[in-house]
N, C-alpha and C positions, 0 to 999 in steps of 0.2 A: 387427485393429481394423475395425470397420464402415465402411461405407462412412456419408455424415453423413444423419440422418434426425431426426427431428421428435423429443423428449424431453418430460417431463410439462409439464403448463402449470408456469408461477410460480404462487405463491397471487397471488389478486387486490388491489388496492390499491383504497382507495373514492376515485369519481371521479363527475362528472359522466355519467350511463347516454345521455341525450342525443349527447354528443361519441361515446360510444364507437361507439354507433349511427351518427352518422355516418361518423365514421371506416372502419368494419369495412364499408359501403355501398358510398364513394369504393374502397376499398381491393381491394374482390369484383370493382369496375368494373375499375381498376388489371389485377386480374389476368384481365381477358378474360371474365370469367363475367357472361353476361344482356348484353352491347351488344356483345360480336367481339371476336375476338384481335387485330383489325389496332390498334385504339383502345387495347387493355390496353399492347400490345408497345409501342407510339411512346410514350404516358405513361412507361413504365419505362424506355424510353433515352433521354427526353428531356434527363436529368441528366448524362448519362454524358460525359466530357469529350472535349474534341476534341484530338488528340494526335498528329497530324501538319498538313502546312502552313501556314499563316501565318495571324496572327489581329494586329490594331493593341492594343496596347495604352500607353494616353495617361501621357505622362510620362517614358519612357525616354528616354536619351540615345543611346545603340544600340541594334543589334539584341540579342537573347538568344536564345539557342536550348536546347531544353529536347528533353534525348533520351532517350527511358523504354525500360526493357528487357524483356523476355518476361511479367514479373511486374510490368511496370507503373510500374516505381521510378523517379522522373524524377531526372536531374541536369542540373543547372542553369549553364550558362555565360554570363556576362558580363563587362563591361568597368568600370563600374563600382558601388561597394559600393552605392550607391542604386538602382541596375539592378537587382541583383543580389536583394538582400531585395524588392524592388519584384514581381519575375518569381516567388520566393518564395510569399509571400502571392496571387497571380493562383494559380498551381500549386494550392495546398493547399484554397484554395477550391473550384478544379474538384472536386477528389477529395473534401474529407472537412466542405464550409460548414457540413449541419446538424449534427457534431458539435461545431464551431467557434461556431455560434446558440447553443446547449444550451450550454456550457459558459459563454459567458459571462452569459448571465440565472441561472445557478447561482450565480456566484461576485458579483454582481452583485444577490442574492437577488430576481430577476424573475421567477422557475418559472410562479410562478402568471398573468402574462402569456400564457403558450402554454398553459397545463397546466390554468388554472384553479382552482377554489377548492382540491382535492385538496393544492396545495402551498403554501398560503400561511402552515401552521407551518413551513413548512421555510425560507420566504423572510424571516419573521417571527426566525427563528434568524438569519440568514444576516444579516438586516441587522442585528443586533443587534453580530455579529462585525466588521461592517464593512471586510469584505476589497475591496469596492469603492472604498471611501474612503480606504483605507490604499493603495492602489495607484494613487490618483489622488495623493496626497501622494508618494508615491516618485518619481512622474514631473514631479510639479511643482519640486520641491525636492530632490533624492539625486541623480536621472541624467545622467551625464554628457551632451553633446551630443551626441556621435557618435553616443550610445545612441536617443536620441531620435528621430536623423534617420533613422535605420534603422528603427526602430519607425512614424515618419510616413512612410515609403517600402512597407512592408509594407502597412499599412492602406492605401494609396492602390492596392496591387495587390487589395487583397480587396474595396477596394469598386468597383474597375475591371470585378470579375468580376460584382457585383452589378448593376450598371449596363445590362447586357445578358442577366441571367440571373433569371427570375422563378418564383415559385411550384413547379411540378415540373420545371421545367428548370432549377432547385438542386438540390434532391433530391425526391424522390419522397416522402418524409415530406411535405410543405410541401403536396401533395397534398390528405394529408387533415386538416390544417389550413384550410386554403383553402377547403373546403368549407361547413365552418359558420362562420367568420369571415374580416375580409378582413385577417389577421393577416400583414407583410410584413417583412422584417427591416430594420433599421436600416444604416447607414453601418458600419462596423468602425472601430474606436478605438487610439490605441495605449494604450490606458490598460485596452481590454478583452483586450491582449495581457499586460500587467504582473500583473493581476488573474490570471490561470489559477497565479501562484506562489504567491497565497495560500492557493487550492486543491490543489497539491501541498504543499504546506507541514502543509496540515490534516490531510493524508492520512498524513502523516511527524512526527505531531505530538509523538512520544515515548512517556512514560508516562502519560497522562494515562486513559486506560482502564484502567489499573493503580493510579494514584492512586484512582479512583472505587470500582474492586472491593474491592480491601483496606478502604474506609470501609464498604461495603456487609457484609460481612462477620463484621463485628462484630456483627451479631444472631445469630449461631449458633456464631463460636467468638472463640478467647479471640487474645490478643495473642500468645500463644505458638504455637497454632496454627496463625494466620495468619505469622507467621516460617517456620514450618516449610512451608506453604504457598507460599515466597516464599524458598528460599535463598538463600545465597551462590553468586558465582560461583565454578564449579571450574578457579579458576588452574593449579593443580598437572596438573591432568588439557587443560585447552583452554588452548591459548596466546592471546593475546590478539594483536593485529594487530602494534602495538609493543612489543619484546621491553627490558625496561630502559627507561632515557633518566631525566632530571632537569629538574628547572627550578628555574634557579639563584637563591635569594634577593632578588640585588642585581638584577639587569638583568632577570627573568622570565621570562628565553628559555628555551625547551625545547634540550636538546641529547639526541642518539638515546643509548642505554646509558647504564651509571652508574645510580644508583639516588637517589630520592626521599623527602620526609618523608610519614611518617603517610598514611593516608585518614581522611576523618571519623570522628568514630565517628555510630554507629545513632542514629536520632531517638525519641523518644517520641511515640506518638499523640496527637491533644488531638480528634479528630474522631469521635469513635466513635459518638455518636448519630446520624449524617446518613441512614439506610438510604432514607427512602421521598424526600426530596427527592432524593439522589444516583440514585437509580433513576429517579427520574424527566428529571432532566440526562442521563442515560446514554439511555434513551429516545428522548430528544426528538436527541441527538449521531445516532442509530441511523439517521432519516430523514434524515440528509445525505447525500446522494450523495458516494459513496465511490468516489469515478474510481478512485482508485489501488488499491485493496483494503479488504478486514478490517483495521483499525485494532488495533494490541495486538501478542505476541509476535510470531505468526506472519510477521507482513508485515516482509518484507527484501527481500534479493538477495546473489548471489556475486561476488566479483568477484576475478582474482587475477593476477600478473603474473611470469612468471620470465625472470629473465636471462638472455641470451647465454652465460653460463656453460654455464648446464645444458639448453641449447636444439637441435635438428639446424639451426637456420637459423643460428647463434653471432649472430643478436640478439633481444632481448624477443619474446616471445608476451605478449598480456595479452588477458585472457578477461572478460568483462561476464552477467551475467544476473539485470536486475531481476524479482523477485518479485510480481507487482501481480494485480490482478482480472480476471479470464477476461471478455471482454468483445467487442462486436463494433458498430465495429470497432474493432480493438487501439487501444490509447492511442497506441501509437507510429508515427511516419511515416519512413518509410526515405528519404533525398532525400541530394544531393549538391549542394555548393553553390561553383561553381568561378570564380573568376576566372580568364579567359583568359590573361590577361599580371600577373602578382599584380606590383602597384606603391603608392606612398602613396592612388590614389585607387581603387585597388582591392587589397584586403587578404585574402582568404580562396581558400581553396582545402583547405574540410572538408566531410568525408563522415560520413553516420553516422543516428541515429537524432535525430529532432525529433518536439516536440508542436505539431499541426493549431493554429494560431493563436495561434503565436508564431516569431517571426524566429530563426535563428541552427539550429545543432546542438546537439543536448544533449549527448549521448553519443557516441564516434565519433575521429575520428581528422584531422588534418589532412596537410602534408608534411613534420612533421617530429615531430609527437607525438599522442600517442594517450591516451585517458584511461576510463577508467571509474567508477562510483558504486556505492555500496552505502547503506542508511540506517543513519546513525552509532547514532540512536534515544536524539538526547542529551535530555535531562527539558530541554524550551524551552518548561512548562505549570504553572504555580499554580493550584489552586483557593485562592480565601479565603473566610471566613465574613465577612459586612462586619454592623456593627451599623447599624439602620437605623431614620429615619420616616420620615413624609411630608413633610418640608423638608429630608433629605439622611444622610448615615452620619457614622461618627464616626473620628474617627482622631488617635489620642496626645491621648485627653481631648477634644477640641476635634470640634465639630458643622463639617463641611465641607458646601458646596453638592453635590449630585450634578451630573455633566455632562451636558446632557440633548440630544438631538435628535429630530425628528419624522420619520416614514417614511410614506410613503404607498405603500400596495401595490395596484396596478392588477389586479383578475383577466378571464382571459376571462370572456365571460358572466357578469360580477356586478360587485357594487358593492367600491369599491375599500377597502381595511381601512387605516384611520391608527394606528400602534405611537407609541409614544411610548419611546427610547434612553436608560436612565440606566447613568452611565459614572463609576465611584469613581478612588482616585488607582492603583487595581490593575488595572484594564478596566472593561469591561464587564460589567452586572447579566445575567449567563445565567440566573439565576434568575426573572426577570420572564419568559419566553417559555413557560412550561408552569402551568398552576394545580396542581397540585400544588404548586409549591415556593412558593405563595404565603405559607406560614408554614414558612418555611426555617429548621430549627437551634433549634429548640424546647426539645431537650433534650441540644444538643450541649454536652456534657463540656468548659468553656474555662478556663484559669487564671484569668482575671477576670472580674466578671460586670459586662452591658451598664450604661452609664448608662437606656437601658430597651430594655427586650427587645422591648417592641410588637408587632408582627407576629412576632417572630422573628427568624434571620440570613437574611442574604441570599449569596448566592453570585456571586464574581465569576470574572473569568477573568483571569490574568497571562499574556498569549503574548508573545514574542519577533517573530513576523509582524504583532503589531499595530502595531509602530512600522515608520516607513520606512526602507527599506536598499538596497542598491545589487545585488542577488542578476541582475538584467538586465544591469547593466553585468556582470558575470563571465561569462555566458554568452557573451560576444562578445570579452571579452579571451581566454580559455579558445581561441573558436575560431583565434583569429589567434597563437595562443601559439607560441614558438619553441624556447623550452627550458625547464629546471626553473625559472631565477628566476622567467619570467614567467607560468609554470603558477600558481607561488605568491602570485604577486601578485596575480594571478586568482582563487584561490581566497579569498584573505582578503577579497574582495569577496562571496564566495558564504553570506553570513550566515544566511538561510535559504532551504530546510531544509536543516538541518545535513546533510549528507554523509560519507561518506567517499571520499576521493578518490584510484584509484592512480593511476599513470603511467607510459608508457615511452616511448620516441625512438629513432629512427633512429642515433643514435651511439651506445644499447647501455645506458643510463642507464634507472634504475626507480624508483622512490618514492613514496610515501604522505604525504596532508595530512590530517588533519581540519580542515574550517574550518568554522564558524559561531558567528549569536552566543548564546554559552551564559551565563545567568546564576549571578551568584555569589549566595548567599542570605545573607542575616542570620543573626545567632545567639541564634534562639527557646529556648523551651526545649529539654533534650538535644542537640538538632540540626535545624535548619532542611533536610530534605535533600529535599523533594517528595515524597515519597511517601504525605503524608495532606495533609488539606485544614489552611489555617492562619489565626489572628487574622488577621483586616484591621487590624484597628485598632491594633493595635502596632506599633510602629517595628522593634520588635528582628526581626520576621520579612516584612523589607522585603528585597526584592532591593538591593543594596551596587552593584554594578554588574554587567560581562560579565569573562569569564576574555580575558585579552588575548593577538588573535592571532598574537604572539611566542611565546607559551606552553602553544600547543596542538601537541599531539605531529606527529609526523611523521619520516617515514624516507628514506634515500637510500641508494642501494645499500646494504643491508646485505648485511654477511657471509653469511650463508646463500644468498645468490642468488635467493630470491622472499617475495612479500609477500601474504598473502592478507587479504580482508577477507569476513565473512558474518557483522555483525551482533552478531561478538564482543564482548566488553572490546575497548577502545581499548587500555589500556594497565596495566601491572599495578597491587597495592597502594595503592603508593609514589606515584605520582600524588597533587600536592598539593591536586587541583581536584576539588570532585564533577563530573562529567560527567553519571550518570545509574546511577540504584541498578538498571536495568530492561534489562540487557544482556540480547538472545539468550542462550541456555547455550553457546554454543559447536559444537553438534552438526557443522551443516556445514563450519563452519571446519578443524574439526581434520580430517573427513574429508578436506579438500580438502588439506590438508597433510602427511596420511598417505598420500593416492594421489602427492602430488608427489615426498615421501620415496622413496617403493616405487621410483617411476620414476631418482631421482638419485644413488639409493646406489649406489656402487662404479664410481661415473663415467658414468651411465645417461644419456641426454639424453628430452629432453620436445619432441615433435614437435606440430606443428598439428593432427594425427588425435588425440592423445594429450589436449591441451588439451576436443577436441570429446568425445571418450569421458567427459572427467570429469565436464563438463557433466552427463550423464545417466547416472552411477551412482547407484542406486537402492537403494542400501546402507540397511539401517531399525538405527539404535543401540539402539532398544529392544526390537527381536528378538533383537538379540546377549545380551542384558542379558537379559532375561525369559524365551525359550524355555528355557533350560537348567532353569529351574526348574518351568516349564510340563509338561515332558518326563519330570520324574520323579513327578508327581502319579497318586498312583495311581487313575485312574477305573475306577469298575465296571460302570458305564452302555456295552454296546458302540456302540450311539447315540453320544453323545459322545467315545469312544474311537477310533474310526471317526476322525473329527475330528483327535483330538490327535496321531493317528499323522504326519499330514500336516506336523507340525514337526520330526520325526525323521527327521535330516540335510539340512534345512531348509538353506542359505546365506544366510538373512537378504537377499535381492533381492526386489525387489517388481514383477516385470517383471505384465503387462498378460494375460498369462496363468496366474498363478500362484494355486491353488487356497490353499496355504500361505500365502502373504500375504494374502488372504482372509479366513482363517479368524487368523493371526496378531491383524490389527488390528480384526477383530471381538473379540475376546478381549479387548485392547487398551483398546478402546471400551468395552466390557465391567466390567471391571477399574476403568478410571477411575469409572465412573458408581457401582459398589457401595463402592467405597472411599471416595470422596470426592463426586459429582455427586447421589448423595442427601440428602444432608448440606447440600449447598450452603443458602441463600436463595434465595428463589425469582426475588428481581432478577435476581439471575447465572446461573439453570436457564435450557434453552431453552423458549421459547413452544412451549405445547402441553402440555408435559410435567406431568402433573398425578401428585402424592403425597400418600398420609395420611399429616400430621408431625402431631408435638407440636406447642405454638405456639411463636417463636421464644422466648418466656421465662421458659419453662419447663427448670428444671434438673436435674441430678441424673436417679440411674438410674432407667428407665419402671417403673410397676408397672400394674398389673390397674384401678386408679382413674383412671389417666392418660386425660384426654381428647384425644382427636386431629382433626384439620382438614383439609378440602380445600383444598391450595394447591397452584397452578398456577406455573408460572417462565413469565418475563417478557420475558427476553433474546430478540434474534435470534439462530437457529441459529448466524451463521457467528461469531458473538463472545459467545458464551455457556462459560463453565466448570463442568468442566474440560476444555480445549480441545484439549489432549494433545500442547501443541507441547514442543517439550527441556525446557523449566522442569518439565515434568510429569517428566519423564525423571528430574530433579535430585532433585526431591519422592521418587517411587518409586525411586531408588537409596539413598534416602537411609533408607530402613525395610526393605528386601527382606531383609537378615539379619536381619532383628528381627521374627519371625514372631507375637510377641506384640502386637507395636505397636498403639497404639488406634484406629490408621486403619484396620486388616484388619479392625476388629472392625464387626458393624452389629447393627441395635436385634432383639432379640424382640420378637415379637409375638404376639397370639393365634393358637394350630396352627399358626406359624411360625416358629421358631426361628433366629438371626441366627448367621451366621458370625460363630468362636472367634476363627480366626486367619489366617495369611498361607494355610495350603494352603487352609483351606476356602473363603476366600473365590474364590481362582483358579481351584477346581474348579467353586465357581458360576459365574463368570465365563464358563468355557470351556461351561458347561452353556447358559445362558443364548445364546453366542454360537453355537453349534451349531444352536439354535434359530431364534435369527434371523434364520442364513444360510439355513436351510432355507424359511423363508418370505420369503426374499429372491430367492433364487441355484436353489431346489427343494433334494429329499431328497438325490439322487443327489453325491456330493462329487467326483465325477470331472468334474462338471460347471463347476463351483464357479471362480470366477475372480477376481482382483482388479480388474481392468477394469470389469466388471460392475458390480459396487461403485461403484468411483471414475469417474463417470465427467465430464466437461465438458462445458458448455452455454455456447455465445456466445450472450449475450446482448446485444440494441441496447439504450443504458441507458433508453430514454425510453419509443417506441411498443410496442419488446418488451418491457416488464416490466409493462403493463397492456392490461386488455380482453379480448374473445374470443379463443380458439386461434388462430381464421385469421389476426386480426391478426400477432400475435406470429408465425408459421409463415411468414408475408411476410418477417420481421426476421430472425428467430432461426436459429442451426445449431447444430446437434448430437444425440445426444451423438457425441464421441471417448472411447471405451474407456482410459484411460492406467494406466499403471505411475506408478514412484516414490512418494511421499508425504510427511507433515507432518514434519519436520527434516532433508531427505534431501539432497542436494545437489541430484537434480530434483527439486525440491521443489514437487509438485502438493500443494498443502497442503489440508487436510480438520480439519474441529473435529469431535473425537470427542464434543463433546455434541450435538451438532446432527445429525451423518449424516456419511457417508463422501463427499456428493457435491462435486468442487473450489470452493474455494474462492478461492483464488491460485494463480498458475503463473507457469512463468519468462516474462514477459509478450512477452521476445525475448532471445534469446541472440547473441552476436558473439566472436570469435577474429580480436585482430589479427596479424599479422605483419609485425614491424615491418621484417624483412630486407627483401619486398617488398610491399608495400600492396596490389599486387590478388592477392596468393594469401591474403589474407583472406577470412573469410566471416562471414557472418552471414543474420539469419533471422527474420520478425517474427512474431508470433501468429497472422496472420487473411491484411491483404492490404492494397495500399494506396488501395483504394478503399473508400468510405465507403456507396455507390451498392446496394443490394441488388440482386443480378440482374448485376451488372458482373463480368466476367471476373476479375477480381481484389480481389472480395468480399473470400473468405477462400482463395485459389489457392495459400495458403503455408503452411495448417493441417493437412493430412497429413504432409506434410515436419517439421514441426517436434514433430508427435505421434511421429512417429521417430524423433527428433534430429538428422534430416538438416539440412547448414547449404548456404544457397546460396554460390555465385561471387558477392565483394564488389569488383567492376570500379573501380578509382579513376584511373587513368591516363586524358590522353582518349585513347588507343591503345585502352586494355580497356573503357572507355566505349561507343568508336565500335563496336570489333569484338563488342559485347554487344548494343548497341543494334538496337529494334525499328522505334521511331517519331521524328520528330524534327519537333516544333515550333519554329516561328519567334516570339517576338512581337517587332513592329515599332515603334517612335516612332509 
C-alpha cells in the first residue's frame, strides 16, 4: 500500500469564484508560500490543542483531568456527571469545533451562512425537513432532566472553549473564512446537540431510495420486471438475526422461538407515473450531505457477539464495525469518559466511540456491559401524493388548511432568501423545494380521481424523526446501563434510527433488541407496505400507529451461543409486523456466521485474534457464484483470455494485491451494466453516462424505423443502479441457469448485433472488462491489482470538496490502495455504476473482551484530531488499512500506564 499522497481532484461544485479566490490566497499564506514559514507554521498550530498542564475552566465543581495517549485519545475523569460532560464538550472542541460548526448549520439548514449562495437549495431542503425544529421540540417537551442537564453542562464546556479561542486558533478552516467575512461562530446549544440525530437518522433512513427507484422505473419496465429486480429475501439460504420467536395475540409481546402468523402479503403499485418528479426529489435528496454514507442497500455495518461458551476468554467477545462514508475526519471520536468514584452524583464510567458534538458514548462499553449497532434499515419513510390548491390539499373528501411556516435563509455575501413551509397531515410538501416537481403526479395512475388535479400531486414526506422522541435520553441510559433489563429499557428509548442492538456483560450474558419507532400502515389497496409512493388523501393508507415495543423481536442467550447482525432480516416469515420489504440480502451476515461455524464446530473456541481476522475477510459471494461459469466460457480472443485465465483457481479473496479480483469485479461491473445498467432510465444511470435508447415509450421489438435518442443518466455515481450490492447477487442468482433469460439478452443494432444469451453476454462482459483494465491498470496483467482500482480518498466534507487542488491538498489524504469490497464483511463498498472508487468503509472497527476490558481493541478511520497538520490527523489510517486494532486501555491502571499527556481543568 502507498504511502498517502494527493488523488484526482473531486469534480467541482459551483460556488462563489470570489470566496474561492480568497480562500486558496489566505490558504497559499497558511502554507508559508510568498510571506515565511515562520507565519505559515504558527497559523497552522495555532488550533492545535493544548494537552498537558492546567487550563481554568468556569463552572466545575473539581478538578478534571483529561489524560490522552500516543494517538491523542483523551479520557476523561471527574467527580461529577456535570463535570464530567462539561470537560467533555471543552475536549471535543479543542480537537474537532469546525466539524462540530458544519454539522450543525447542516442540520439546522444554515450552510449557506458559511458557504454562501452555493447551498441555499440544500438549506431550503433542509428547512423544509425541519430537523432543527423537531430537535428543539424534543428538548422542550420528551427529555428527561437529567438529560437536559447534561446536555446544558456540555454546551457550557463548548462554549467555554469558544470564549477564549477565535478565528484560526479554532481551526485553521475559520482562516479562510475570516478572510472575506467577519464570519464567527455562535454560543453552542444543546439543542444543536439533539439536532446531529436527526441527521443520522436521515442517513439510516431506510428505504426510501428504494421506494423512489422502483417508481422511477416504471418508464422502461413492467411490474414484473421490476419484482424481479427487487427479490425476496433468501431465508432458506441467509439466516436472519432472530431464528423463530412469536408474538402472542393477547399481550403483543415477542417471545424468542416458536413460530408466527402470516407476513403481509405484496402490495400493488398505484404510483407508476412519478419518473420526472421523483427524479427530481431524488436529485435535490443527492445534495444533502450525507455524514454517514451513500444512502440505499449498500450502507450497513457488522456487528456480532459470541458467548463464553465458544470463547478462549469463557466470556463474550462482541465485535462492532459501522459501515459509513470515508471521510476526514472520521465521524467518529474515540474518548473515555470516567467518573473517579462512580456514585448517585456521579454515574458513568464508559469507553468507546462518540460523535464531535454530542455528550455521552455511542458505541463502546461501560464496567459492566458492552453494546454494539448495526442499521436495522427498518421502512420509517412514506412518500404520498397529496391532492392540492392554492388554499390547501384534500383529505377523506374534505379541503384541509396546509400548515405553513416562513424561513429566512441568510447567505454569506448576498441577500437573504424567504421559503415559505407547507406541511399536510402526512409532512412536509418536499415537493415545493425543486421546480420540477412543480406539476407533481400529472399522470400518476390513482384509484380515484382528484376533486381537481390543478397543478397536479404534490409530494409529501411521512418520517418517524419528524415527530419528537426521547432517542438522547437512551444514549445516556445505555451508558450508565447495568445489565440486560436496563440495556432494554434503554433501548425502547432509542426510537430513532432504528438500530439493531447487540450486547454482552461481564457475567457472560448476550442478547439482541431491535428498538425503534416503526409504523404500522393502513390497508390501501392490495397492501399498504412502502414500497411505492401512496394517496394522501385516503384514510385507508394512513399510518394506524407504531408496532409496540413489547413486540419487536429480540434475543437472550440463544442456544447456538452467538448473535450476529449485518443488515439482515430481523426475523423470519412468520413475523406478524411489516418491518421493512428492503432488507440487505444477507451477504455478510451469513459469511460472518459461517466463519464463526468453521471456528466452533467440534468444540473449537473463537479468540480476540480470531474476532479481528474476521473483521477483514474479504471473501467476494459473487466470485463464488460467477467465476465457475466465467471459467468455462470459451474465449478465442488470446487478449481477453490472457484475462480470464486469472480466475482459474482464483480463491475468491480480494486482498489489495490481487490482479484476479481486479479483473473479477471489472467483469462484475461489466456484466451488471450490459444486463441491466443499460436498460436502466436515465434518472437511476450515473451522471455522465450517455446512451442511444429508444425513447422511454416506445415498445415492442427495434426494427430498422425505430428512432433512437441521446439520453444521458442523471444519478450520483455512488447511488446510481445497478450498484452491484447482494440484492444484485439475489437478481443474478436468480437467472444464472436460465441462460435464455431476457435479461442476457441486449437490443440490435445497426453492424451491431446484441447478445443471445447468458455466455455471450459474459464473454462481452469479460471482453469489455479487459479493456477497461487495460486503460486503467495498462496492457501488461501482471501488473494489474485491485488496490489500484479501489482505492480511498479522505475527504474534509466542506473546504476539501470545493475549489482549487491546493485548496483541497491542505484538507484531503489519500489515496489508500484497499482490498475487500461491496458485500464482503470488510466491506470497502464500491457502486459498480459509478466506478470501483470507496464509497463506504468500516468507518471503525472495535473487539470487546469482556473477560478483561483493557485487552480490548479497537481503531478509528483517520485520528482524533480534526486539525490538518496535527499529529493525529489521520495517525490511525495505515493501521487500520491493515486491520491492525489498537490497545483499548480502560482501567485508570491501563489508562495512566498508556498515557502521554495529562490535562488539568480547574474551577
Amino acid at each position: 500500500m502507498p504511502a498517502n499522497k494527493s488523488g484526482p481532484v473531486p469534480r467541482k461544485k459551483k460556488g462563489r469564484r470570489g470566496r474561492l479566490v480568497a480562500i486558496t490566497v489566505v490558504l497559499l499564506l497558511v502554507a508559508g508560500i510568498g510571506f515565511g514559514a515562520f507565519w505559515g507554521v504558527s497559523t497552522v498550530r495555532a488550533s492545535f490543542p493544548q494537552t498537558t498542564g492546567s487550563l481554568k475552566l468556569p463552572g466545575l465543581t473539581n478538578p478534571v483531568d483529561v489524560t490522552r495517549d500516543a494517538h491523542g485519545i483523551p479520557q476523561i475523569y471527574a467527580d461529577t456527571d456535570e463535570d464530567l460532560f462539561r470537560a467533555q464538550g471543552y475536549v471535543q472542541a479543542q480537537d474537532r469545533f469546525w466539524e462540530m460548526d458544519v454539522r450543525r448549520h447542516m442540520t439546522a439548514g444554515r450552510l449557506s451562512e458559511m458557504f454562501g449562495k452555493s447551498q441555499v437549495k440544500t438549506d431550503s431542503f433542509l428547512r423544509t425537513l425541519g430537523w432543527r425544529e423537531v430537535a428543539q421540540k424534543e428538548y422542550d417537551t420528551k427529555l428527561s432532566p437529567s438529560t437536559k442537564k447534561y446536555l446544558q453542562s456540555y454546551s457550557a464546556g463548548v462554549n467555554a472553549y469558544l470564549k477564549d479561542h477565535e478565528g484560526s486558533a479554532v481551526s485553521l478552516e475559520y482562516a479562510a473564512l475570516d478572510f472575506e467575512n467577519d464570519y464567527k461562530p455562535e454560543k453552542w446549544t444543546p439543542v444543536d446537540s439533539v439536532a446531529w440525530l436527526k441527521a443520522m437518522a436521515w442517513d439510516l433512513r431506510g428505504n426510501m431510495k428504494e421506494e423512489i427507484d422502483r417508481s422511477l422505473m416504471t418508464s422502461r419496465f413492467t411490474p414484473a420486471q421490476i419484482a424481479q429486480l427487487y427479490p425476496a429475501y433468501p431465508y432458506k439460504r441467509n439466516k436472519p438475526i432472530v431464528e423463530g420467536g412469536a408474538v402472542d395475540p393477547a399481550s403483543k409481546r415477542f417471545t424468542p422461538g416458536g413460530s408466527a402468523n402470516a407476513a403481509p402479503a405484496n402490495p400493488g403499485g398505484v404510483t407508476a407515473g412519478l419518473q420526472s418528479q421523483l427524479s427530481s426529489l431524488s436529485k435535490t435528496m443527492d445534495k444533502v450531505p450525507a455524514l454517514l454514507g451513500p444512502n440505499g442497500n449498500g450502507i450497513g455495518s457488522n456487528s456480532w457477539v459470541v458467548s463464553g461458551a465458544h470463547t478462549t476468554t469463557g466470556k463474550p467477545l462482541l465485535a462492532n464495525d459501522p459501515h459509513l462514508a470515508p471521510q476526514m475526519p472520521s465521524l467518529w471520536y474515540q474518548m473515555g469518559l470516567h467518573c473517579r468514584t462512580t456514585s448517585a452524583k456521579c454515574n458513568y464510567d464508559a469507553s468507546g466511540f462518540t460523535f464531535s458534538g454530542m455528550p455521552g458514548v455511542v458505541i463502546g462499553h461501560n464496567q459492566d456491559i458492552s453494546w454494539g449497532m448495526t442499521n436495522l434499515g427498518a421502512d420509517v419513510t412514506d412518500l404520498y401524493l397529496e391532492k392540492v390548491n392554492a388554499d390547501g390539499y384534500f383529505y377523506d373528501n374534505k379541503q384541509q388548511p396546509f400548515i405553513t411556516r416562513k424561513e429566512t435563509i441568510k447567505v454569506a455575501g448576498g441577500e437573504s432568501r424567504e421559503i415559505t413551509v407547507r406541511s399536510t397531515r402526512n409532512g412536509p410538501l418536499v415537493s415545493d423545494r425543486d421546480g420540477e416537481l412543480a406539476n407533481v403526479g400529472k399522470d400518476a395512475p390513482v384509484g380515484n380521481a382528484a376533486p381537481d388535479r390543478g397543478d397536479g400531486y404534490a409530494v409529501s414526506l411521512r418520517w418517524t424523526a419528524l415527530d419528537p422522541g426521547k432517542s438522547m435520553d437512551a444514549v445516556f441510559e445505555m451508558n450508565r446501563a447495568k445489565d440486560w433489563n436496563d440495556f432494554r429499557k434503554a433501548a425502547a428509548h432509542f426510537e430513532v434510527p432504528s438500530q439493531n442492538l447487540v450486547y454482552a456483560d461481564t457475567k457472560g450474558n448476550i442478547g439482541y433488541q431491535a428498538p425503534g419507532r416503526i409504523p404500522v400502515r393502513g390497508k390501501g389497496e392490495g397492501q399498504f407496505d412502502g414500497t411505492y409512493p401512496a394517496p394522501g388523501w385516503d384514510p385507508k393508507y394512513q399510518w394506524t400507529g407504531y408496532i409496540p415495543q413489547k413486540s419487536l423481536p429480540y434475543e437472550y442467550n440463544p442456544r447456538r451461543g452467538y448473535i450476529v447482525t449485518a443488515n439482515q432480516a430481523v426475523t423470519d416469515e412468520k413475523y406478524p409486523h411489516l418491518l421493512t420489504k428492503d432488507w440487505g440480502y444477507g451477504s455478510r451476515s451469513q459469511r460472518i456466521n459461517d466463519l464463526i461455524q468453521s471456528k466452533i464446530k467440534d468444540g473449537g473456541k473463537v479468540s480476540t485474534d480470531d474476532m479481528q481476522a474476521f473483521q477483514k475477510d474479504n471473501s467476494s459471494e459473487i466470485a463464488r457464484l460467477l467465476t465457475p461459469y466465467l471459467t468455462k466460457i470459451d474465449i478465442k480472443d488470446k487478449y481477453v483470455r490472457d484475462a480470464q485465465q486469472l480466475l482459474e483457481g482464483w480463491d475468491f479473496t480480494q486482498e489489495p494485491d490481487s490482479a484476479a479480483a481486479a479483473y473479477f469485479n471489472a467483469v462484475w461491473r461489466n456484466t451488471l451494466k450490459l444486463a441491466f445498467g443499460n436498460k436502466m432510465p436515465k434518472e437511476v444511470r450515473p451522471d455522465g453516462q450517455c446512451l442511444t435508447v429508444r425513447p422511454a415509450d416506445e415498445t415492442g421489438p427495434a426494427d430498422e424505423n425505430d428512432k433512437y435518442i441521446r439520453e444521458c443518466g442523471e444519478r450520483a455515481g455512488d447511488t446510481a443502479q445497478p450498484d452491484g450490492g447482494d440484492r444484485w447477487y439475489e437478481v443474478v442468482r436468480g437467472i444464472l441457469d436460465d441462460p435464455d433469460n431476457a435479461w442476457w439478452k441486449t437490443e440490435d443494432r445497426p453492424n451491431r448485433p446484441g447478445d443471445k444469451n447468458r455466455d455471450q453476454l459474459l464473454a462481452h462482459a469479460m471482453k469489455d472488462a479487459r479493456y477497461e483494465l487495460t486503460s486503467k491498470l495498462g496492457k501488461n496483467i501482471d501488473n494489474w491489482s485491485w488496490g489500484r482500482l479501489h482505492q480511498m480518498f479522505l475527504t474534509n466534507q466542506t473546504l476539501g470538496t470545493d475549489g482549487p487542488g491546493m485548496l483541497q491538498g491542505l484538507f484531503n489524504r489519500g489515496p489508500w490502495n484497499l482490498g475487500g469490497g461491496e458485500a464482503a464483511v470488510d466491506a470497502t463498498g464500491w457502486n459498480a455504476a459509478g466506478g470501483y472508487q470507496v464509497t463506504w468503509v468500516p468507518s471503525m472497527r472495535m473487539v470487546v473482551n469482556l473477560a478483561d476490558l483493557d485487552k480490548s481493541r479497537w481503531i478509528n478511520l483517520t485520528g482524533a484530531s480534526g486539525h490538518a497538520y496535527d499529529a493525529h490527523y489521520y495517525d490511525q489510517t495505515d493501521k487500520w488499512a491493515k486491520g491492525d486494532l489498537l490497545p483499548w486501555a480502560y482501567s485508570e491502571k491501563a489508562v495512566k500506564d498508556a498515557g502521554k499527556d495529562t490535562l488539568t481543568l480547574s474551577p
